[in-house]
N, C-alpha and C positions, 0 to 999 in steps of 0.2 A: 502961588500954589505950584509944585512943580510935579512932573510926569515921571511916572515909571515908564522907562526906556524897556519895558517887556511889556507889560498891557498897554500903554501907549494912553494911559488914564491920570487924571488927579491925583495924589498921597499925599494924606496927610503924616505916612511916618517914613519920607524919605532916609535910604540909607545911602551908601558912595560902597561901588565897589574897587578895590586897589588891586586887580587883575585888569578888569578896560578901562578904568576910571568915569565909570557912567553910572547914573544914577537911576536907584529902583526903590520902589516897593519896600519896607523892609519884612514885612511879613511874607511877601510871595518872594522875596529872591528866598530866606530863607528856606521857603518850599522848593523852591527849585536845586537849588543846593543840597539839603536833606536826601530829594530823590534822584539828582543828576549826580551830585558832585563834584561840578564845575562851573566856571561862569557860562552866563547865558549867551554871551555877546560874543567872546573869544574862544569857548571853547574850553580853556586854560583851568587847570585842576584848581579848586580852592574851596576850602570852609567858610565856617561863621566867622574865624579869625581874621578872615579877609574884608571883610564888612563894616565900614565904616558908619556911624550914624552919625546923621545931620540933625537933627531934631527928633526927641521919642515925645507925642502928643499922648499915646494908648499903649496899655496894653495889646502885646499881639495877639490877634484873636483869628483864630483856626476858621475851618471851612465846616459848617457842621453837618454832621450824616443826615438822610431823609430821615430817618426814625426820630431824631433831634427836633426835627422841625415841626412836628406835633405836640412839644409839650408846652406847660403853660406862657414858659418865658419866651419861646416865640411868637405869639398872640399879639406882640405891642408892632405898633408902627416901625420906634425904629430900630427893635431887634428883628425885624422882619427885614428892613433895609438892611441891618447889617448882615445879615444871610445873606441875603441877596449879591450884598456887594463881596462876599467873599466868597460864595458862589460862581461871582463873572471873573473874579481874580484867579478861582482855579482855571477855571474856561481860558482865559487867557495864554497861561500856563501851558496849558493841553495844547491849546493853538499851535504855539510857540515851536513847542515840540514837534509837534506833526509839520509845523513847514521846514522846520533843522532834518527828519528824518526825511520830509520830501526831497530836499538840495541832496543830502548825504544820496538818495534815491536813486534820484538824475544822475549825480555822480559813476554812480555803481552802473545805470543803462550804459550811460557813454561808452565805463571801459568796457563795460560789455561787447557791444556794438565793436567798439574797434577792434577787440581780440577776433568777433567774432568777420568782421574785414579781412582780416591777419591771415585766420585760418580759410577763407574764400581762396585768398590768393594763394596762400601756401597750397591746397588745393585744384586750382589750374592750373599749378606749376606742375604738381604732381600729372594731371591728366594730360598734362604737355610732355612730360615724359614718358609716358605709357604709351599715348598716339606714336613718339617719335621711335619707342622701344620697338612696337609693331611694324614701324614703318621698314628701320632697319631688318628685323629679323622676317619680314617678307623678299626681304630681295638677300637676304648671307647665311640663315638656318634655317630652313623650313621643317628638316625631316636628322639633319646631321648625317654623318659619312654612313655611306651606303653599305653593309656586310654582308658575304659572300651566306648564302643558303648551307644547310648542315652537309647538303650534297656534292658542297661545292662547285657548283653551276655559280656562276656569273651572269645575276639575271641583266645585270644593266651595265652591260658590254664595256666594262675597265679591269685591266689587268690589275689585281690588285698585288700581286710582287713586285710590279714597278711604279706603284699608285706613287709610295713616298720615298721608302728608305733606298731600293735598286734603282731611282729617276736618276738620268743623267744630271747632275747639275755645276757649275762651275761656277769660279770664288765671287763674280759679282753678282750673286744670286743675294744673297743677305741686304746688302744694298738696294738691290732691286726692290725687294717685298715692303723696306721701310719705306721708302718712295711708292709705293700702289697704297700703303695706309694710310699715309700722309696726303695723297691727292684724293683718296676714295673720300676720307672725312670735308676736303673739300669739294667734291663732286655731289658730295650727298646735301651739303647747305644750299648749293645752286639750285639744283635739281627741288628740292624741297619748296624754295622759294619760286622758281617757274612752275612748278604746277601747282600752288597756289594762287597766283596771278592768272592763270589762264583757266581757271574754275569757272564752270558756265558759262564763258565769252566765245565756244564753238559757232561761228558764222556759217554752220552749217546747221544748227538746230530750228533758228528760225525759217528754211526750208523746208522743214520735215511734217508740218502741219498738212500740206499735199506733197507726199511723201513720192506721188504714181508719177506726177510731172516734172522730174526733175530733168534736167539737160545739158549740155555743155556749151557755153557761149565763149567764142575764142576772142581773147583783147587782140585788137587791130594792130597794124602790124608786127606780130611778133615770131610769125613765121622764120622757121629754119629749114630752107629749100636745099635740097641736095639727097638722091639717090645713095646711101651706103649701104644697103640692106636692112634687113630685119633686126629692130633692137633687142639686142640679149639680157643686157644689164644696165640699170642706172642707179649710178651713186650719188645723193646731193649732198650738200656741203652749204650752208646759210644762202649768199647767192649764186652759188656755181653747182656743175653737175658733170659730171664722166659719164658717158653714156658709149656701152659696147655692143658692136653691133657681130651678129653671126660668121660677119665676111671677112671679120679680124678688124675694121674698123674701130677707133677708138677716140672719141670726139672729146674735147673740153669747152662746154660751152658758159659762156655770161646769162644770167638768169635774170636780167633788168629787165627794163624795160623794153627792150625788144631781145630777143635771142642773137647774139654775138657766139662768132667761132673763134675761141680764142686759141686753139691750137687741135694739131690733128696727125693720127700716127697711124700704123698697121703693124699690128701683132699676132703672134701665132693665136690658133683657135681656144688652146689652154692657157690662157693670160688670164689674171686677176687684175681686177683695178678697185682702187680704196682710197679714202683719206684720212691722211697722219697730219695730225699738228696744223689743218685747216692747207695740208698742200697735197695734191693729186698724182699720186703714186699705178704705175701700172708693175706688175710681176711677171716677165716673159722668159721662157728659156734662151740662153744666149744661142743667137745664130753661129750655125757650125756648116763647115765644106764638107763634104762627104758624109762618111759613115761617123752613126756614134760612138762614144768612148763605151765599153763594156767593162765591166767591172764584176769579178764571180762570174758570171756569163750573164750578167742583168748589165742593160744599160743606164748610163750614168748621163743623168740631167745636170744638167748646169744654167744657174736661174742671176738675172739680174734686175733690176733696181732702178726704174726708169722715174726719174721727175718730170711729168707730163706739161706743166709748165715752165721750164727750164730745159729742157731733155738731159737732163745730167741723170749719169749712169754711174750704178755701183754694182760690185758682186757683190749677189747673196753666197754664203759660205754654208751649205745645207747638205746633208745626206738624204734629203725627202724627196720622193714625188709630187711635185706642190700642185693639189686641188683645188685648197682656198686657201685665202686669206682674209686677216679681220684685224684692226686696229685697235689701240686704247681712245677712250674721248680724248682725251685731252695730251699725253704724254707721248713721245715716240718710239713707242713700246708695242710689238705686233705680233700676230700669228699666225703660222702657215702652217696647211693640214697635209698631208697625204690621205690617202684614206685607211691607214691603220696607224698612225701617229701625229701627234702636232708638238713643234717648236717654235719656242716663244725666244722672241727677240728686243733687243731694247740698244737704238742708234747702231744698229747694223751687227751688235753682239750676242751670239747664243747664251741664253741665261739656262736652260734645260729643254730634254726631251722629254715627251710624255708618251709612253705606247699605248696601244691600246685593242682590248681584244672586238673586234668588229670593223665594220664598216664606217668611216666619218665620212657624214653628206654634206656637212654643211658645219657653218662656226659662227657664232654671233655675240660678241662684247654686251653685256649689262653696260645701266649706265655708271652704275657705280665705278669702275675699271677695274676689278676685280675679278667678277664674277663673269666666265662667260658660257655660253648656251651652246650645245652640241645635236645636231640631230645625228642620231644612227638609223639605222632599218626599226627596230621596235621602238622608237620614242625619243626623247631630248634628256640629256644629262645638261644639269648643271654644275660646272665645278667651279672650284675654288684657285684660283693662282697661287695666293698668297702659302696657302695651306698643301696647295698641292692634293687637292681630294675633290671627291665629288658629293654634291649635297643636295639635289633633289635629283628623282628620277620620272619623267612624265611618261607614259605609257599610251602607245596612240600607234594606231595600224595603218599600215599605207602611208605613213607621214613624208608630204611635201616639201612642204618647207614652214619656218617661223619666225619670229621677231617679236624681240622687246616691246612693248606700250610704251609712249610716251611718261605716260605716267609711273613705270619703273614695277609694277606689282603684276601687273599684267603679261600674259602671254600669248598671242595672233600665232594658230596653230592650222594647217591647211591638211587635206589628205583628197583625193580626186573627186571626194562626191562633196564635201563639206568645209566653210571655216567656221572654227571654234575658238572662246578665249577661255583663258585659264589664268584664274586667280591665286596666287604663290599664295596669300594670306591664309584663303581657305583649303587650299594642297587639293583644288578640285577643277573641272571645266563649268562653268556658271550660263557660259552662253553659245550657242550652234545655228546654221541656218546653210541649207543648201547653197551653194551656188555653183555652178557649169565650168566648163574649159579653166578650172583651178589648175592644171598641171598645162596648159598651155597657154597660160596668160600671167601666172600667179595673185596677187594682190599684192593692194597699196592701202591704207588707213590716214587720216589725219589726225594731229598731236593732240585733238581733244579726245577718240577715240570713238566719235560720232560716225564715223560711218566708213565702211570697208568697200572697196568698188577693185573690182577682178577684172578687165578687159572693158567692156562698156556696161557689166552690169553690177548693182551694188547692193548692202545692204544697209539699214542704219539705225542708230537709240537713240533717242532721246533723252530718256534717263539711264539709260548705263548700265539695265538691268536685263531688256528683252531687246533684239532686233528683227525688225520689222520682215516681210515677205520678202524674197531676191527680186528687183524692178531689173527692166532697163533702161540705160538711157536714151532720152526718144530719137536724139540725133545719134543713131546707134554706128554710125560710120567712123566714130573717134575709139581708139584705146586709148584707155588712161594708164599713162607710164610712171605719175609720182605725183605724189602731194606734198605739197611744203609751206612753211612760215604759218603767222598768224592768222593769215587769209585767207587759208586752204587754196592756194594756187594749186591749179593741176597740168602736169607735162603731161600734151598728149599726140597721137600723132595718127597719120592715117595711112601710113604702114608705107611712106613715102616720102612724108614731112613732116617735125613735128612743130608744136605751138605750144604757146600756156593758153591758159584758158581758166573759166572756173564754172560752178555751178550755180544754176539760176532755177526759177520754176516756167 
C-alpha cells in the first residue's frame, strides 16, 4: 500500500506527479490542483496533465456536501466510511494549506521585522542628525546677523559700514577662513566626543549630597612659596599655567605634582598673557628710553611677542591699543582688542581689522575657533570670524565678565550682585544665584559645570538645572584661582602662596 505524500495516509489510487516526482492520492492531488493550480510539494505550476497514474482501483469519488450526507445511500457502513474518508482527505488538503500559507506567513513576519530594523536604524540616524544639527546651530546661528533698528541706532554696539564690505582685509584672508572650517569641523568631533565621555563622571557631584560642608584640602607638598604680589590673572594650559600678578609679575609654573617654577619675568602693568598652540605667550609694550613716539598728537604703542618659555621675542606690527588678547584652541591664529577695535592675526600676520561702535571689555574664543565672545558695556556679542558678522546678542547690565562652558552651548555670565548661565540653544538665561565680591575675585567653574566657586565661596547642581544656595568654604582663608582636568584640581592661594588642592566634605 503506499502513502499519499499530502495526507501522509494509505491509497488505494496512487498517482506520480512529474513536477516533484512524488507520490499522491489521485483524487486529492486532483483537488488540490483544481483549487491551487500547482504542485503541492514544489510549488511549481501544473495540471491533470501532469499526473501520472500508477494504478486506477475506483472510481474518483468526491467529498460529499452535509446535505448529501443524509440521504438514503449514505445509511450503509461503507458509504458512510467512504464519506468519512474523503471527508479526512479534504481535511488533509486544508491542513496542508494552512501550514504552506503559515511558512508563506513567517516569511512575510521576517521581511517584516527586518524592514522594520531597517527603518529603526535609519531612524537613529536621522535623530543622530538632528541632535548634531542642534548641536551645531547652538554654538554658529542662534538668531543670524544682527540689523540695525528703523532708527538706525546700533543696539548691539558693531559698526555695521565696516561689519563686512568697508573691514580691512588682506589677500591671506581666503585662506585663512578655509583653514578656521576645516579645523572648526574638526574641533567640533573632538569636542563632541569629550563631552560625551565626561557625562556624569563630575567628582564633584558625589559631594553635593552635604552640599554646606564642603572645604579645601591642600595635597602635601605642593606649595609655591614666594612673595610677587596679588594675582591678577591665570591662564592654564592641560599641565601648565601663567599666572599674572598686579606687580607686573609673570610666573610659568608646572602643574604636577608638586608646583615647579618653570620660568619667570616682569612686565608692564598692561600685558596680556595666553596660550597659542599649547605654548605661553605674554603681549607687552616694547620698552622705550624716554618719551613716546606720537603720532597725530596720539601716542604710538609698540607691542611685542614674548615666548614665556623660550623668551624669544617678536614684533607685533599693530595700529591698536592692545587691552586683550585671546587665542584660537588649536591654530596659531589670535586676537588683540583695543577697546573700540580688534585685529585678528594668524603666525604673526594681519588677516583684518574689525571696528567697532562701543566699548570692548573683554574677548573670549568658542571652542569651535570660529566663533568668539565679546563683552561691551550692555551685554556680549557673538561674532563670526569666518563670516565677519555678528550672530547673537546677549543683553545683561553691569556685565563683569564671561566664559564659554565646557560643554560649548553654555554661557558663565557675572555682573556685581550675580552669576548667571545662558543656554545659546534656548537664546535665554536658565540659571542665577547671588554670589559676593564677583568683581573682586571673579569666578572659576569646573568642565562638568557642576559647580561655580568666586573667591572661597560657591555655588553648585547637581542636575544641571537649579544651583544650590551661595556656601562657603569652611577653611575660608584659601581663594580659589582655577579649576582643571578631570579631577577638578583647584589652584588656590592665600594671597602669599599658592597650592593645589581639591574639595572634600
Amino acid at each position: 500500500m503506499l502513502l499519499c505524500s499530502l495526507t501522509n495516509t494509505p491509497t488505494e489510487n496512487p498517482v506520480l506527479s512529474l513536477k516533484s516526482k512524488c507520490i499522491f492520492d489521485g483524487e486529492t492531488l486532483e483537488t488540490y490542483i483544481t483549487t491551487n493550480g500547482k504542485d503541492p510539494i514544489n510549488n511549481e505550476p501544473m495540471d491533470k496533465t501532469d499526473i501520472v497514474p500508477i494504478s486506477r482501483l475506483s472510481a474518483t469519488q468526491r467529498m460529499p456536501q452535509l446535505e448529501e450526507l443524509s440521504k438514503p445511500e449514505y445509511s450503509s457502513i461503507p458509504t458512510m466510511l467512504t464519506a468519512f474518508q474523503n471527508a479526512w482527505d479534504s481535511l488533509s488538503i486544508e491542513l496542508f494549506q494552512l501550514r504552506n500559507e503559515l511558512n508563506q506567513t513567517k516569511k512575510e513576519l521576517s521581511l517584516a521585522l527586518y524592514k522594520q530594523d531597517a527603518a529603526v536604524q535609519v531612524a537613529v540616524e536621522a535623530c543622530k542628525e538632528r541632535d548634531d544639527a542642534r548641536y551645531a546651530l547652538s554654538k554658529l546661528v542662534v538668531d543670524g546677523p544682527v540689523s540695525n533698528d528703523s532708527g538706525g541706532n546700533n543696539t548691539n554696539g558693531i559698526n555695521e559700514k565696516n561689519e563686512v564690505d568697508d573691514v580691512v582685509l588682506t589677500d591671506d584672508w581666503d585662506d585663512a577662513v578655509r583653514m578656521l572650517k576645516e579645523e572648526q569641523s574638526r574641533l567640533l568631533q573632538i569636542h563632541k566626543t569629550e563631552n560625551k565621555s565626561r557625562k556624569g563622571k563630575s567628582p564633584i557631584i558625589p559631594l553635593l549630597a552635604d552640599s554646606q560642608s564642603l572645604k579645601i584640602q591642600l595635597y602635601e607638598n605642593t606649595e609655591l612659596l614666594g612673595t610677587y604680589g596679588t594675582v591678577s590673572k591665570v591662564r592654564l594650559n592641560k599641565a601648565e599655567a601663567i599666572i599674572k600678578y598686579d606687580s607686573g609679575n609673570v610666573l610659568l609654573i608646572n602643574l604636577g605634582e608638586q608646583l615647579e617654577l618653570l620660568n619667570k619675568m616682569k612686565s608692564t602693568v598692561g600685558s596680556c598673557i595666553f596660550w597659542m598652540t599649547n605654548e605661553p605667550y605674554l603681549i607687552s609694550e616694547v620698552p622705550r628710553k624716554g618719551r613716546k613716539r606720537k603720532i597725530d598728537g596720539e601716542i604710538k604703542h609698540e607691542y611685542q611677542l614674548t615666548n614665556l618659555r623660550t623668551k624669544e621675542v617678536q614684533k607685533i606690527n599693530t595700529s591698536l591699543n592692545i587691552t586683550n588678547v585671546e587665542s584660537h584652541p588649536s591654530l596659531s591664529l589670535f586676537v588683540v582688542a583695543s577697546e573700540t577695535e580688534f585685529e585678528v592675526f594668524n603666525n604673526m600676520t594681519s588677516l583684518f581689522i574689525q571696528q567697532w561702535d562701543g566699548k570692548i571689555k573683554d574677548i573670549k574664543f568658542h571652542q569651535d575657533g570660529i566663533l568668539i565672545g565679546l563683552s561691551t558695556e550692555t551685554g556680549i556679542i557673538i561674532y563670526d570670524l569666518a563670516d565677519r558678522g555678528s550672530k547673537l546678542s546677549i543683553e545683561c547690565a553691569e556685565l563683569l565678565d564671561f566664559s564659554f562652558a565646557a560643554n560649548g552651548y553654555n554661557i558663565f555670565v557675572s555682573n556685581p550682585d550675580k552669576i548667571m548661565l545662558y543656554d545659546i540653544r534656548k537664546n535665554k538665561f536658565t540659571m542665577e544665584t547671588p554670589l559676593a565680591d564677583l568683581q573682586k575675585n571673579g569666578f572659576v567653574f569646573d568642565m562638568y559645570t557642576s559647580i561655580v566657586i568666586s573667591g572661597n565661596q560657591y555655588t553648585a547642581s547637581a542636575n544641571g538645572k537649579v544651583w544650590s544656595e551661595p556656601c562657603q568654604l569652611h577653611n575660608s582663608e584659601y581663594n580659589v584661582l582655577a579649576i582643571w582636568g578631570s579631577d577638578s584640581k583647584l589652584l588656590v592661594t592665600d594671597n602669599e602662596n599658592i597650592y593645589v588642592a581639591k574639595l572634600v566634605n
